[in-house]
N, C-alpha and C positions, 0 to 999 in steps of 0.2 A: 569335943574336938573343935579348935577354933576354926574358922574358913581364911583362906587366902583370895587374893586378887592378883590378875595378872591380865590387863587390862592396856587398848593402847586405842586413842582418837589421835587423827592428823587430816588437817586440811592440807590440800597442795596440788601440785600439777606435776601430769604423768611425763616423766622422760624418752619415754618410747613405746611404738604399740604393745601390745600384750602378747608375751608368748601362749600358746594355747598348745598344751598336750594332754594327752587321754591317759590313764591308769592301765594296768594290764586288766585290771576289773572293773574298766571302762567309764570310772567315774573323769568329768571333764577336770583339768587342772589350768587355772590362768596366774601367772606371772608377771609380773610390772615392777616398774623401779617408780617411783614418787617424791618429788623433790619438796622440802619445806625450807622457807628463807626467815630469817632473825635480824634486827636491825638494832641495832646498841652501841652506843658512847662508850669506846674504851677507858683505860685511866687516863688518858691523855687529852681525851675529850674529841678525840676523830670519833666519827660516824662512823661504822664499820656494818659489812652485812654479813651472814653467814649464811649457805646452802647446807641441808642436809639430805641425804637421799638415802631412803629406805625400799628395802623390798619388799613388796607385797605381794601376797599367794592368796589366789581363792578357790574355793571346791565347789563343786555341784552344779545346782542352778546357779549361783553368782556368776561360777565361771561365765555359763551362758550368756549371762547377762553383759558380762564384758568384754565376751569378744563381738556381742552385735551391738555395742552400744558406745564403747570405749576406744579412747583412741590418745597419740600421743598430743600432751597439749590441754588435753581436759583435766577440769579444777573438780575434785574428789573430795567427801569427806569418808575417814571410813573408819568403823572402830571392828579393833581384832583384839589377838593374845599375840605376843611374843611366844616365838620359840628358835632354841638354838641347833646348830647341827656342824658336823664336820664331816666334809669328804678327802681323801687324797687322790691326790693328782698322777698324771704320769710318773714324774719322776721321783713318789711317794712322801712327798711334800704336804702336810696337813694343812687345809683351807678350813678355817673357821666359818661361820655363816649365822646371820642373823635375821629371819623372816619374821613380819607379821603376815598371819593368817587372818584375815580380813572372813569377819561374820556377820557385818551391815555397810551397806554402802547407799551415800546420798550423791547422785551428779548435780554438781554446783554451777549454776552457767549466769549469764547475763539477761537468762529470760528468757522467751519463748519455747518452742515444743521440747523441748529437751525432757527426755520421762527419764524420772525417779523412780529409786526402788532399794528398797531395805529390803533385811529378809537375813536369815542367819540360818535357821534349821530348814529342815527341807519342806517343802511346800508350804514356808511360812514367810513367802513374800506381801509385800501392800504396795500399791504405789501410790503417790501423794506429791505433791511442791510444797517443802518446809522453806521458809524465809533464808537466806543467806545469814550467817552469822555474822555481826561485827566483830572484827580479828584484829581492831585495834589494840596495842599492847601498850602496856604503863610505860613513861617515860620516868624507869629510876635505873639504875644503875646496881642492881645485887650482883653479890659476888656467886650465884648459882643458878 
């Protein structure tokens, strides 16, 4: 049987604080929206920028981790899975939904005390300062 991948890293900055709920079996839940921006030469040759913003879900200790450490504004790296979901509404209206489930997270900053912390399974956090990544992108022009 061959294996799949379902696999998501995003650098960006958080939109607003983290919601924070509890499971009815008490595990903690944090929620956040994440904004990533893209800069590309149309065909026209204008500069153009693009925002995207995704939601992001963490469990357990991460959660902990984000609600004493996270805030709106802060630059994240964080690698999850995609998962899909649909709820309806009052008026039974079907809401589609697209979360990544966040299973390591790096907080990205300008330097000084700011603590890091990866960690995906339970009690398999580390902390550490990994270098900021250069997020310079090619300047071409693909059509994807």
């Amino acid at each position: 049987m061959s294996r799949s991948l379902n696999k998501v890293m995003l650098i960006g900055n958080l939109g607003a604080d983290p919601e924070i709920r509890t499971t009815p079996s008490g595990t903690k839940v944090a929620k956040l929206s994440m904004a990533t921006n893209r800069s590309f030469q149309d065909r026209t040759g204008q500069q153009q920028e693009r925002t995207e913003w995704h939601r992001l879900t963490f469990f357990g200790k991460l959660a902990d981790i984000v609600e004493q450490y996270v805030k709106k504004g802060d630059r994240l790296y964080t690698e999850g899975r995609l998962e899909y979901s649909q709820t309806q509404d009052e008026q039974g209206n079907v809401r589609y939904w697209t979360d990544i489930v966040v299973t390591e997270m790096l907080m990205l900053g300008s330097g000084g005390a700011t603590p890091d912390f990866q960690g995906g399974s339970p009690g398999g956090f580390s902390s550490g300062r990994a270098p900021e990544p250069d997020l310079a992108e090619p300047d071409d022009d693909l059509p994807f």
